[in-house]
C-alpha positions as CSV (number, residue, x, y, z in Angstrom):
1,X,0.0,0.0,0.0
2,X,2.6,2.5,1.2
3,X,5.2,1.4,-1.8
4,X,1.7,2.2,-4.5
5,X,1.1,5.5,-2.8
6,X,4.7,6.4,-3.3
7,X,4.6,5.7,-6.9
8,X,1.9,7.2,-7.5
9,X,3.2,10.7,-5.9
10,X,6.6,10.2,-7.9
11,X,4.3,9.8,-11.3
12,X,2.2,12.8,-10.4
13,X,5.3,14.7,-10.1
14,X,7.0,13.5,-12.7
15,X,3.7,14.3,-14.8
16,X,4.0,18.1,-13.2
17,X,7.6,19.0,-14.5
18,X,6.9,17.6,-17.7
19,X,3.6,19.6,-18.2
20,X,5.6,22.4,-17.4
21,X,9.5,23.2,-18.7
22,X,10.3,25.9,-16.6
23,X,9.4,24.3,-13.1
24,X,11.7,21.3,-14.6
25,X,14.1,23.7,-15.5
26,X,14.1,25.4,-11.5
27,X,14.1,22.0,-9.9
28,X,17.0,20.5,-12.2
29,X,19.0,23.6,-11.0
30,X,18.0,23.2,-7.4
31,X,19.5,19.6,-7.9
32,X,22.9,21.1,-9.0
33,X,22.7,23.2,-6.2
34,X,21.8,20.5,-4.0
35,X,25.1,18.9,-5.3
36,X,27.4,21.4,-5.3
37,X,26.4,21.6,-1.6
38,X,26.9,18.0,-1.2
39,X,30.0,16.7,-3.1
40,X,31.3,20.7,-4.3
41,X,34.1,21.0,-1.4
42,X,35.6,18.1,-2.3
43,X,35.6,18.8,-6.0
44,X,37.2,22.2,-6.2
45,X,40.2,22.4,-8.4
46,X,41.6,24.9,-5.2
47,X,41.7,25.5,-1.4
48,X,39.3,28.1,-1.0
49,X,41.4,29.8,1.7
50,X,44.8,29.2,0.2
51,X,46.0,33.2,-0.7
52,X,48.4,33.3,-3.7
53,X,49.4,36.9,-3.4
54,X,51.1,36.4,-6.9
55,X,47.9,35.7,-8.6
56,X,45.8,38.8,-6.6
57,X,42.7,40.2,-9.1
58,X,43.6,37.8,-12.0
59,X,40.8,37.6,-14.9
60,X,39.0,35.0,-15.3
61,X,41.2,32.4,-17.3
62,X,40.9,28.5,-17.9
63,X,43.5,28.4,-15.0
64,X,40.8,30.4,-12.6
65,X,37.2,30.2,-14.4
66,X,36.0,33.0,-12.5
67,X,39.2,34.8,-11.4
68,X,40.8,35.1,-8.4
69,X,40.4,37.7,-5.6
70,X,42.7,40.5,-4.1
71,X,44.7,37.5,-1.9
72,X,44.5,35.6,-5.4
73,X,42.0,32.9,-4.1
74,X,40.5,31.3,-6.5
75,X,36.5,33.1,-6.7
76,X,35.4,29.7,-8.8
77,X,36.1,27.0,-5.7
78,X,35.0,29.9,-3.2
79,X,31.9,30.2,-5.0
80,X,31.2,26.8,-5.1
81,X,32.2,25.7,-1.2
82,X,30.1,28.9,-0.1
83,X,26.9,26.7,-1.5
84,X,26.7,24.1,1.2
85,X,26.9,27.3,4.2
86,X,24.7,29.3,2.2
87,X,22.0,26.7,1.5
88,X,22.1,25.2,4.6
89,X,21.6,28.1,6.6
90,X,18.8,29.2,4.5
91,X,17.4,25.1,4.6
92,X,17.9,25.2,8.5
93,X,16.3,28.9,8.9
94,X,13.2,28.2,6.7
95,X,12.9,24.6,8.6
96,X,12.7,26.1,12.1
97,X,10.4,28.7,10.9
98,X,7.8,26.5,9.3
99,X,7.6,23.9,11.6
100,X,7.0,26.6,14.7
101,X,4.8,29.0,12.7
102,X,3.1,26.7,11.1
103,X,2.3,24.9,14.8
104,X,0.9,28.6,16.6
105,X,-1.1,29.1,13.9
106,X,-2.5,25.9,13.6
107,X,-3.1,26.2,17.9
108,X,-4.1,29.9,17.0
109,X,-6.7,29.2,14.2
110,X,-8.2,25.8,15.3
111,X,-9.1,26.5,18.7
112,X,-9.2,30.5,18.9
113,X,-9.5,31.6,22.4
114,X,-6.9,33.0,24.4
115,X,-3.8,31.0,23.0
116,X,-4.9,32.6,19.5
117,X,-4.9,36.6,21.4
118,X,-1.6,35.8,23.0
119,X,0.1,34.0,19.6
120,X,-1.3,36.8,16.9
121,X,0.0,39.4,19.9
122,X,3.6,37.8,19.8
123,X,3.4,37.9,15.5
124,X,2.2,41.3,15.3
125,X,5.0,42.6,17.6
126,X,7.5,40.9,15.6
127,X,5.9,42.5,12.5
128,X,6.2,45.6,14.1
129,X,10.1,45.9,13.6
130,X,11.6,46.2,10.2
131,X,12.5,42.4,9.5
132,X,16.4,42.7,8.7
133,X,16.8,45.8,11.0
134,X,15.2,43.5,13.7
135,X,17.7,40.0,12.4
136,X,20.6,42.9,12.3
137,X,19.7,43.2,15.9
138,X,19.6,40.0,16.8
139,X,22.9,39.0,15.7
140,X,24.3,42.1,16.8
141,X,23.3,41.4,20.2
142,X,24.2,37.2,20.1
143,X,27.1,37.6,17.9
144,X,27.5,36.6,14.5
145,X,27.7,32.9,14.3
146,X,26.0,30.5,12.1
147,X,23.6,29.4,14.7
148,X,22.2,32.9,15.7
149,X,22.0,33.7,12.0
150,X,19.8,30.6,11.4
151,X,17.8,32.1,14.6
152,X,17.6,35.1,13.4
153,X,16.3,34.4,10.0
154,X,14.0,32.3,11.3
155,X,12.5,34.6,13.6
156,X,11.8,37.1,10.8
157,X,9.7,34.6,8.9
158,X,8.1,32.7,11.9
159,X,5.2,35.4,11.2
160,X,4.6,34.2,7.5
161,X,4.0,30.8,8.7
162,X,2.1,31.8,12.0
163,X,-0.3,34.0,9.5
164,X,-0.6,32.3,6.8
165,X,-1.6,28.7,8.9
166,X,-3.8,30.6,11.1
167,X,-5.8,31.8,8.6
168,X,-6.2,28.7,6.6
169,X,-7.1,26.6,9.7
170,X,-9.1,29.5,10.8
171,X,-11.4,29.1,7.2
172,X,-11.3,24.8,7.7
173,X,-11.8,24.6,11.2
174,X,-15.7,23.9,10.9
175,X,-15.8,22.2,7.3
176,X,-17.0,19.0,6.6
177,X,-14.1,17.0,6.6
178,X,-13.2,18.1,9.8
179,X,-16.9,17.5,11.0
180,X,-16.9,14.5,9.7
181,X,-13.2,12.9,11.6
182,X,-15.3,14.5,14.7
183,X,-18.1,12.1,14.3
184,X,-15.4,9.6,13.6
185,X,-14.1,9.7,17.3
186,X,-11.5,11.4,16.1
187,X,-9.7,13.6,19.1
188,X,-9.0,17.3,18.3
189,X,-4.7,17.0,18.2
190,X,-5.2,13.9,15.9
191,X,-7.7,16.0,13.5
192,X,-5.6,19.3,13.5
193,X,-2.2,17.4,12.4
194,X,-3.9,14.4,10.6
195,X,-7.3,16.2,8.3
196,X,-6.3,19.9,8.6
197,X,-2.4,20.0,8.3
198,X,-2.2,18.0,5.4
199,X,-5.1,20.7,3.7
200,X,-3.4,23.7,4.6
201,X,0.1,22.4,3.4
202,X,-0.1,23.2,-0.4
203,X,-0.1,26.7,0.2
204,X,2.5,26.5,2.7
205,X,5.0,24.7,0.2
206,X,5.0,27.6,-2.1
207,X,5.7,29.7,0.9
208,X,8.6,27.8,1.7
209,X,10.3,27.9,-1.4
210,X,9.7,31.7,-1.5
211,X,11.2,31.8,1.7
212,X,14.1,30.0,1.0
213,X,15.2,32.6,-1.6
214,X,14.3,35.5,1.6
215,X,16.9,33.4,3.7
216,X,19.5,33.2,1.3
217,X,18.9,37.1,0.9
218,X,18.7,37.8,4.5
219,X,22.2,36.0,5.0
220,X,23.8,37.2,2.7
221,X,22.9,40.4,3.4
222,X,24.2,40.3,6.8
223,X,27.4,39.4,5.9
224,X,27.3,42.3,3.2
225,X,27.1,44.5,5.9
226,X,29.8,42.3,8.7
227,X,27.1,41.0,10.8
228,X,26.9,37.4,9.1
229,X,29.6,35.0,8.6
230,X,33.0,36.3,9.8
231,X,35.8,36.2,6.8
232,X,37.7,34.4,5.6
233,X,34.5,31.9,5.3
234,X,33.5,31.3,1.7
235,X,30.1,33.0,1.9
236,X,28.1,34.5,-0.9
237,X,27.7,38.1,0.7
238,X,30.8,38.2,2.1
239,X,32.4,38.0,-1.3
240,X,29.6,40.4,-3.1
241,X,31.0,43.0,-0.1
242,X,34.9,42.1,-0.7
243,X,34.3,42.4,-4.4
244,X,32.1,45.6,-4.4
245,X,35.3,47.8,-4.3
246,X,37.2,46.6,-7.0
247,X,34.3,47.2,-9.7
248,X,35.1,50.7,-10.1
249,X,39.2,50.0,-10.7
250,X,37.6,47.4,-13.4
251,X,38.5,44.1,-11.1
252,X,34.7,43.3,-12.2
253,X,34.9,39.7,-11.8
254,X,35.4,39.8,-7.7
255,X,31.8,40.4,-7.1
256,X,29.7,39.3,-10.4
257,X,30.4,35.5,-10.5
258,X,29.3,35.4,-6.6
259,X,26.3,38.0,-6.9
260,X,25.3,36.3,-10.3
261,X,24.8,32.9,-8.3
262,X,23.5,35.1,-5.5
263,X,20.7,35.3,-7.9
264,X,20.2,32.6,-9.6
265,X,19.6,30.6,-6.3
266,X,16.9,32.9,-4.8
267,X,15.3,32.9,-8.5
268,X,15.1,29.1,-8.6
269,X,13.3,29.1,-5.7
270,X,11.1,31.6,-6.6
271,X,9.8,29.2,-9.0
272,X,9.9,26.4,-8.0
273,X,6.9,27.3,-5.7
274,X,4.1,26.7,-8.7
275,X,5.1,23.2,-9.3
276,X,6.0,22.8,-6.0
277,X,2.0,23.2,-4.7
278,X,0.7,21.4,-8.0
279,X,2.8,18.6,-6.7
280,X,1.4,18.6,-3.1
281,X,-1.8,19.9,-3.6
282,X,-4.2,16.7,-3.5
283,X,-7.3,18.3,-5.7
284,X,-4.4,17.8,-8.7
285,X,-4.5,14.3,-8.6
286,X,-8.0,13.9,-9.5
């Protein structure tokens, strides 16, 4: 039974990305990404942090495919080690965001009450800061390591999740699935996470890949401005800021090749979100 279900979702989505080429296209370069941040460090043709003073700002060449860097690193293996930090503090970020968003507003919409005043209290005064001003000042006040970035950027998107949840178990809480798992016997944990989660999840697929691509911002943003990853790290924004002043002695390189996969990432994600729902979403298997 399970092993049918299961190939019956992999034929759905197979049946997806074929109907349409662009989400194909988006989740074959997700996959790339995926590998670079699997297998990438050990494939580099260069250390990463090995300086070659000798070779500072050199153009990109078949030697260096993107160039090297004012200590002569090599920008190509950089770029490519910085995938597995940036993607998995973006994967890490989005993941503890969904799963305890997603939870208060479940708790929130489904049963109302007080837990639903004091949950939309604690969203709303979250909301109330500028997100990155209020991750700047999170780090700022933890310190910049990976872990309090992840926090950070998690905490700026918990309100997404909290909203968006809330408002979809808020519209299903009294439909007639759900009436009918209460007739069933069915207990009122085992109905939110077992008849209304699985309901409310399409939407909140798309929102995760959206948000992926806001993480990936958020981080790299913060080490744009020295509050993210410290240097010498191979990280996507810090080499966009170490790069930025070289454009204008024509070094242009230094910060294109990482900016330019800076962008391509959060624009996969972006969308990847349509086929993303059509593959969850259960009213497209009919």
């Amino acid at each position: 039974m399970i092993s049918g279900t299961l190939d019956g979702n992999l034929r759905h989505a197979l049946y997806v990305l074929g109907e349409n080429p662009v989400t194909a296209a988006a989740f074959a370069l997700f996959l790339l990404f995926a590998l670079l941040a699997t297998f990438g460090p050990a494939l580099v043709p260069y250390d990463p942090l090995a300086s070659n003073t000798a070779q500072a700002l050199n153009a990109p060449s078949i030697s260096h495919w993107f160039g090297t860097d004012q200590l002569g690193r090599d920008i190509f293996s950089r770029v490519v080690v910085a995938t597995r930090l940036d993607l998995g503090i973006a994967i890490a970020a989005v993941a503890l965001a969904f799963s305890v968003g997603t939870l208060l507003g479940l708790i929130g919409g489904y049963w109302g009450g007080w837990a639903d005043r004091i949950i939309g209290r604690i969203v709303d005064t979250i909301m109330a800061f500028p997100l990155f001003v209020l991750a700047m000042g999170i780090v700022a006040g933890l310190g910049n390591s990976v872990a309090n970035i992840i926090y950070a950027t998690a905490i700026i998107n918990l309100p997404i999740y909290a909203r968006l949840s809330r408002a979809e178990a808020n519209i299903r809480c009294n439909a007639g699935f759900i009436e009918a798992a209460r007739l069933c016997g069915n207990g009122e944990v085992r109905i939110a996470l077992g008849q209304l989660f699985p309901n409310i999840l399409p939407l909140m697929a798309v929102q995760v890949s959206l948000t992926l691509g806001y993480a990936i911002l958020n981080a790299a943003g913060l080490s744009f401005i020295g509050l993210g990853v410290r240097p010498p790290t191979a990280e996507w924004g810090i080499m966009v800021a170490e790069g930025a002043s070289n454009i204008v002695s024509g070094e242009w390189w230094v910060a294109l090749f990482p900016g330019l996969v800076l962008m391509t990432a959060v624009f996969c994600f972006n969308l990847i979100g349509d086929g993303l729902r059509d593959i969850v979403d259960p009213v497209r298997r009919t």
